[in-house]
C-alpha positions in Angstrom: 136.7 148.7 93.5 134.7 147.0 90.7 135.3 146.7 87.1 134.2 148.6 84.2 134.1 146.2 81.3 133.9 147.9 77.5 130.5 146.7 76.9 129.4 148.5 80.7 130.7 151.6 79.7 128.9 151.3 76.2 125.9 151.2 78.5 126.4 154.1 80.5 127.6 156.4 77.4 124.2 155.8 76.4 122.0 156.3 79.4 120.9 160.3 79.0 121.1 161.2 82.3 124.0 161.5 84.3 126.3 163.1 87.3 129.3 164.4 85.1 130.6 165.9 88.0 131.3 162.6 90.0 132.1 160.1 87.6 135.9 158.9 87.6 137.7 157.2 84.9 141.2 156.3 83.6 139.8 157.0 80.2 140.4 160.7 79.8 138.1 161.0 77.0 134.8 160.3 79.3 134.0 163.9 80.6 131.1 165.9 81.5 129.5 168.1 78.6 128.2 171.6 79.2 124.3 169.8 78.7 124.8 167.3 81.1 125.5 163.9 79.1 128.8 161.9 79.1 130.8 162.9 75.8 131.5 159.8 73.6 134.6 157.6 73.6 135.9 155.7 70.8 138.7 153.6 73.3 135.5 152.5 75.4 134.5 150.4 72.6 138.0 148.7 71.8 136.9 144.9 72.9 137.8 143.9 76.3 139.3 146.8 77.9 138.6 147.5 81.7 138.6 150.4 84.0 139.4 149.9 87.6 138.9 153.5 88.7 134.8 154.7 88.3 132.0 155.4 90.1 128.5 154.2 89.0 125.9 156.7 87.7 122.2 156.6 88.8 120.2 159.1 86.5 118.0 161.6 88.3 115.2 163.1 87.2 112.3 165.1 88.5 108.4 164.9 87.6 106.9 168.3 86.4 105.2 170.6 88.7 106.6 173.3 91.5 104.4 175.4 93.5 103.6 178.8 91.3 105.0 182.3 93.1 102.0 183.7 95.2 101.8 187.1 93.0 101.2 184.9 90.0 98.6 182.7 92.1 97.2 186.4 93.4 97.2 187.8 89.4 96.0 184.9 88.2 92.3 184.8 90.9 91.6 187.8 89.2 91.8 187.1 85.9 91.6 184.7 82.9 94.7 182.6 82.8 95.3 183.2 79.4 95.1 187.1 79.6 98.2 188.6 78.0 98.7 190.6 81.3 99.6 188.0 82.8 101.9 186.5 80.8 105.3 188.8 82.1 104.3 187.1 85.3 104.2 183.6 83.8 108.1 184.2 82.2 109.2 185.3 85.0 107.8 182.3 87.3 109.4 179.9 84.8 113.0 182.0 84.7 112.9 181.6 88.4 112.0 178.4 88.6 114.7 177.1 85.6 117.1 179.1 87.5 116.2 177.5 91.0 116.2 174.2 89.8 119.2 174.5 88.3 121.1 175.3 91.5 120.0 172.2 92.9 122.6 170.5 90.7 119.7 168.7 89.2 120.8 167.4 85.9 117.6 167.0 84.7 114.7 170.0 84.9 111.4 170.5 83.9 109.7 174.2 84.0 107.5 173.6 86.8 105.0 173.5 84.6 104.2 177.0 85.5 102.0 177.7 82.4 100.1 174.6 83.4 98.1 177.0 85.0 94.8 175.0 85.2 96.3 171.6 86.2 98.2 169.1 85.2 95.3 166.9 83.4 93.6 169.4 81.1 95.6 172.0 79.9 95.3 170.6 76.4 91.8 171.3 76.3 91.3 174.3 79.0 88.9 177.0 77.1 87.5 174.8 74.4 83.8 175.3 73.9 82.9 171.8 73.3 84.0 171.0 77.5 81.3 171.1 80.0 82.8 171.6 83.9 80.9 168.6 85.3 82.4 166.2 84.9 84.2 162.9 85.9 84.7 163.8 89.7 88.2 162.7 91.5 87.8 162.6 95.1 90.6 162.6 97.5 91.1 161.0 101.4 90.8 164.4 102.8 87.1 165.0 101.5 88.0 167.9 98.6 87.6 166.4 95.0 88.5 167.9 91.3 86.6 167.1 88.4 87.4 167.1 84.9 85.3 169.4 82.5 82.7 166.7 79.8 83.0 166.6 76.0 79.7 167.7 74.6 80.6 167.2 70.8 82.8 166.2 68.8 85.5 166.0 67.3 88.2 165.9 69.6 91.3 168.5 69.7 93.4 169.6 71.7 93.4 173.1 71.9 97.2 173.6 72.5 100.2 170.9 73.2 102.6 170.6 75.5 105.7 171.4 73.1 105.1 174.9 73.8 106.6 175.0 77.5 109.5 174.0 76.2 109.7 176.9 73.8 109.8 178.7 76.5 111.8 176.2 79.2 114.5 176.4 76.7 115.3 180.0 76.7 116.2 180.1 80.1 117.5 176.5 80.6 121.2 175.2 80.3 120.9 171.6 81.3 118.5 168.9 79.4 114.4 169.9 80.2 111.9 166.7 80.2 108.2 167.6 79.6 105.3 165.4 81.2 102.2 165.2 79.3 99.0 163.9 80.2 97.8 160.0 79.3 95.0 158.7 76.9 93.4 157.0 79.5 92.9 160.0 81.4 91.7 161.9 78.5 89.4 159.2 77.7 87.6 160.1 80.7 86.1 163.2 79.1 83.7 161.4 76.8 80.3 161.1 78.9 79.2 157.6 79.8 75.6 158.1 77.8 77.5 158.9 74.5 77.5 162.0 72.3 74.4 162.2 69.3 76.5 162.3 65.9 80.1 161.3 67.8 80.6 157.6 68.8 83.4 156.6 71.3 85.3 154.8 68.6 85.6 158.4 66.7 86.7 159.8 69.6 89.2 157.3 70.7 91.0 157.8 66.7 91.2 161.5 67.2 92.1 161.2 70.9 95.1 159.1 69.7 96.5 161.0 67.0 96.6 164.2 69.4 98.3 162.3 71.7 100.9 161.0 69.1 101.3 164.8 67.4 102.1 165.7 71.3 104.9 163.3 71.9 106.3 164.3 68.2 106.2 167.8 68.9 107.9 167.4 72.3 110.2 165.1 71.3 111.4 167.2 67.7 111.6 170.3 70.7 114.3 168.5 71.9 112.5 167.4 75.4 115.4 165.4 77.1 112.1 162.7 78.0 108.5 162.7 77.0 106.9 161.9 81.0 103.4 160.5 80.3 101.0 161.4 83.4 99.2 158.3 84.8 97.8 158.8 88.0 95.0 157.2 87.0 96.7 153.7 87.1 95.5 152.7 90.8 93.0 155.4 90.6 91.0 152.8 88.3 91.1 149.4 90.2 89.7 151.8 93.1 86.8 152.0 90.4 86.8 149.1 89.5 87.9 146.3 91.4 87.9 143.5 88.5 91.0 145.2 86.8 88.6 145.8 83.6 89.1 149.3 83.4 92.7 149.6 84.5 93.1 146.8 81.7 91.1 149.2 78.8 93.9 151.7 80.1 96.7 150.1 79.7 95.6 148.7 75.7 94.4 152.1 75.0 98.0 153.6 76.3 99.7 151.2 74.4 97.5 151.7 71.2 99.6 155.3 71.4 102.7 153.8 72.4 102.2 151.6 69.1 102.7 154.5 66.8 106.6 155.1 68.0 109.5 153.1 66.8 111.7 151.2 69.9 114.3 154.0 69.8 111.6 157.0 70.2 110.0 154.6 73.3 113.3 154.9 75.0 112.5 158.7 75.3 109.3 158.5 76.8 108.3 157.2 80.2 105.1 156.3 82.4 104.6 158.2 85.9 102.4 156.9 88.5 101.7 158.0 91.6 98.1 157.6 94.2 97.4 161.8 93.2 99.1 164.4 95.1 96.8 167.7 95.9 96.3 169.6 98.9 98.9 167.0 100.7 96.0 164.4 100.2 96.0 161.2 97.9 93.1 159.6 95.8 93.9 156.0 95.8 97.1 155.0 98.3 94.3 152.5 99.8 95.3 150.6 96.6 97.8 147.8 97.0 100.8 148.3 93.8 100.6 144.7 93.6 97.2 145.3 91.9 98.6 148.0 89.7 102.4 147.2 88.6 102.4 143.9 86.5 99.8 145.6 84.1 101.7 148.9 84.5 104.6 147.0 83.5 102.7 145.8 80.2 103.1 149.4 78.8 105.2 149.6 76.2 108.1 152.6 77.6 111.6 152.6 78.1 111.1 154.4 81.7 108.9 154.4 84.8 108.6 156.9 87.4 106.8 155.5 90.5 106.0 156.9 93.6 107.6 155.6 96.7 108.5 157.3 99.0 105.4 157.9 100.6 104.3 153.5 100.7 104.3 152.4 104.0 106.5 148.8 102.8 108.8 149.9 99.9 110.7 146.3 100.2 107.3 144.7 99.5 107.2 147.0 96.3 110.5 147.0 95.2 110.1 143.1 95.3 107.1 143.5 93.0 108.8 145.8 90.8 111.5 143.0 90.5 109.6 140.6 89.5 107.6 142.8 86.8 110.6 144.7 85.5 111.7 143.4 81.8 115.3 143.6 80.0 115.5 147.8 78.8 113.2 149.2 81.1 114.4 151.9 83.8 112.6 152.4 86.9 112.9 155.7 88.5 111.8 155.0 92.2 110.2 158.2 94.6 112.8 159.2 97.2 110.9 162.4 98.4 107.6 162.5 99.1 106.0 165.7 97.8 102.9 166.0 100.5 105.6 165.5 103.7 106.4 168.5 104.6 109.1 167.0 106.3 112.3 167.5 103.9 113.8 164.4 103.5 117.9 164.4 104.5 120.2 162.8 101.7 121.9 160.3 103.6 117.9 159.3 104.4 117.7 159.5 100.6 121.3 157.8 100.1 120.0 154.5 102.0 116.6 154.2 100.8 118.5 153.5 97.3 121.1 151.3 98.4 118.0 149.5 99.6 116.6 149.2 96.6 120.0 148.2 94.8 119.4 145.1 96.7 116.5 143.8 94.4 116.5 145.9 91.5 119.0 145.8 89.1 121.5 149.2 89.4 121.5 149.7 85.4 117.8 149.8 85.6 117.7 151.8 88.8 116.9 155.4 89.1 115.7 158.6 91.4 112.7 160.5 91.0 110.5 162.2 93.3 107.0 160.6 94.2 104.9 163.1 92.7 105.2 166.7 90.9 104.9 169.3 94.3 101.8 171.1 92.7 99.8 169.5 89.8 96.8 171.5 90.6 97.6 175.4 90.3 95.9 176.2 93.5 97.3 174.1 95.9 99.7 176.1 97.8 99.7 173.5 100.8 103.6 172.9 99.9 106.1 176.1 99.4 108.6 176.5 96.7 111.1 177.1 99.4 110.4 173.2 100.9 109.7 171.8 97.0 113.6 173.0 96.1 114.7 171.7 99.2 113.8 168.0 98.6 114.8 168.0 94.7 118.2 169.3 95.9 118.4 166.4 99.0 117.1 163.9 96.1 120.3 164.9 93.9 122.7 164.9 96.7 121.3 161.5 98.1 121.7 159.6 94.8 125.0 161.3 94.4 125.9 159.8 97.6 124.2 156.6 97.1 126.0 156.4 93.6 129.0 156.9 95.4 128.6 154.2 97.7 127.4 151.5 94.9 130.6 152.2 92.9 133.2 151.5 96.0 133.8 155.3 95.6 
């Protein structure tokens, strides 16, 4: 069995995410709270001390959306999201889902972002009357495409924030709830290429920015367990642009609102990425990560949630991720892949981890899945029956990998 030094289990009292429910100790004083963290120790500090009996804890967490219940999808076609009819239908999807999700022995949820009713990418700004619908146009492999709506003048706002959900997320929850958020760089894209008369790009980019940053402080004040910034556009640019010039405007203008937090709030918030997951079609998995993750890597987070499920050579990326990865950072690697409707088994799930203990480092190793299972309201291709399914096989196969890593 290995060793738990003093300074280890320092570490893992501070990681946020944990499986109370497997860890063993000699030290009676490490248990399981009722939110899910490990309760502190004051004889796990004394200098030196080891503990010959534990098991090694892998945080888990999901990414944001689950497939809405049809009667709110039916409701919904028929009326404005934002009618007050609807909104018994909208508690109830988010009570169900809370509820759901928290007999997966997940100990980490999100609400589905069932109120996310438009999409994952513009709910801050769905209904403004400064946004045109045409514009910037996402297509997919499978020949559909989405577009985001235009700015037509300024200034910039959002027209609500994402602290909000978890208003709501938190009257039904009992373990910590994580909220995911869309990026700048995304964002960014609603400002017209040929400019807007009265309303440069440089005005837009300030107030673009401090939304952002009142977002994260609102979320974070809400008591969000992690602040998941959206960036799906990450390989979605070099696809645009093959020199790397815009995924590199990206990544400064991300970090320009990274900027604004102190170290200890960055350890709260994290970067997804993923190649777009709608209608069990992608947008850019033609794009090899070793374009993407050293300049993904740049951004200044404590975590990063990357999908990985669904490459076709996950050594050659967890090699890359090696070499990128940097002393604090924790990389939560896809284990299910949202648009298979095939539901992944854990002991599938157990050894795709324990093959990527082998080149990334276990304290800055952990489980996600590749993609939320319904960022775009519509897209009923995957059930909530089959999205539960893999979430729960994702938390038994890193409880089972965890396990294994710890000689347990």
């Amino acid at each position: 069995m290995r060793k738990l030094t003093a300074a280890k289990t320092r570490n893992l009292h501070e990681r946020e995410v944990m499986f109370p429910f497997f860890i063993q100790s000699e030290c009676a004083a490490l248990r399981p709270l009722k939110d899910g963290h490990i309760s502190s120790c004051s004889a796990c500090t004394s200098g030196g001390r080891t503990y010959s009996n534990y098991t090694v804890l892998l945080p888990t967490e999901p990414i944001g959306s689950i497939p809405r219940p049809h009667q709110l999808i039916e409701a919904a076609k028929t009326s404005n999201s934002e009618d007050p009819k609807l909104n018994a239908l909208f508690d109830e999807a988010i009570r169900d889902t809370i509820e759901r999700f928290e007999a997966t022995g997940s100990p980490v949820i999100t609400d589905g972002e069932q109120r996310k009713y438009q999409n994952f990418a513009t709910y801050s700004v769905h209904g403004l009357p400064n946004m045109a619908p045409d514009g910037f146009r996402i297509p997919f492999a499978n020949g559909h495409e989405r577009r985001l709506p235009r700015l037509t003048a300024g200034p910039f706002r959002y027209k609500l924030y994402a602290d909000q959900y978890l208003d709501i997320a938190h009257r039904y929850a009992h373990v910590p709830v994580k909220q995911a958020i869309i990026s700048p760089s995304a964002l960014s894209l609603l400002y017209p290429a040929e400019g807007i008369a009265g309303y440069n790009r440089e005005d837009f980019i300030t107030d673009l920015l401090a939304e952002h940053e009142t977002e994260i402080r609102r979320c974070l004040a809400k008591g969000a367990h992690k602040v998941q910034i959206d960036f799906t556009e990450g390989r979605l640019a070099i696809k645009l642009d093959p020199s790397g010039a815009l995924l590199s405007s990206f990544v400064r203008l991300n970090n320009l609102a990274l900027s604004r937090f102190s170290p200890e709030e960055r350890e709260r918030i994290g970067i997804h990425t993923c190649p777009g997951s709608d209608c069990d079609s992608t947008h850019s998995a033609d794009i090899d990560y070793s374009e993407l993750l050293p300049s993904l890597f740049e951004l200044q987070v404590g975590n990063f949630y990357i999908a990985l499920a669904g490459e076709k050579d996950r050594v050659r990326v967890q090699k890359i991720i090696r070499d990128n990865l940097q002393p604090g950072q924790t990389v939560f690697l896809g284990v299910v892949d949202p648009i298979n409707p095939r539901i992944e088994t854990a002991e599938e799930i157990r050894d795709s981890i324990l093959e990527a203990a082998k080149y990334i480092p276990v304290d800055q190793l952990g489980t996600t899945d590749d993609c939320g299972f319904s960022p775009f309201c519509d897209d009923t291709s995957t059930t909530r029956d089959t999205a539960f399914a893999k979430i729960q096989a994702r938390v038994e196969g890193t409880r089972l990998a965890s396990q294994t890593i710890g000689g347990g």
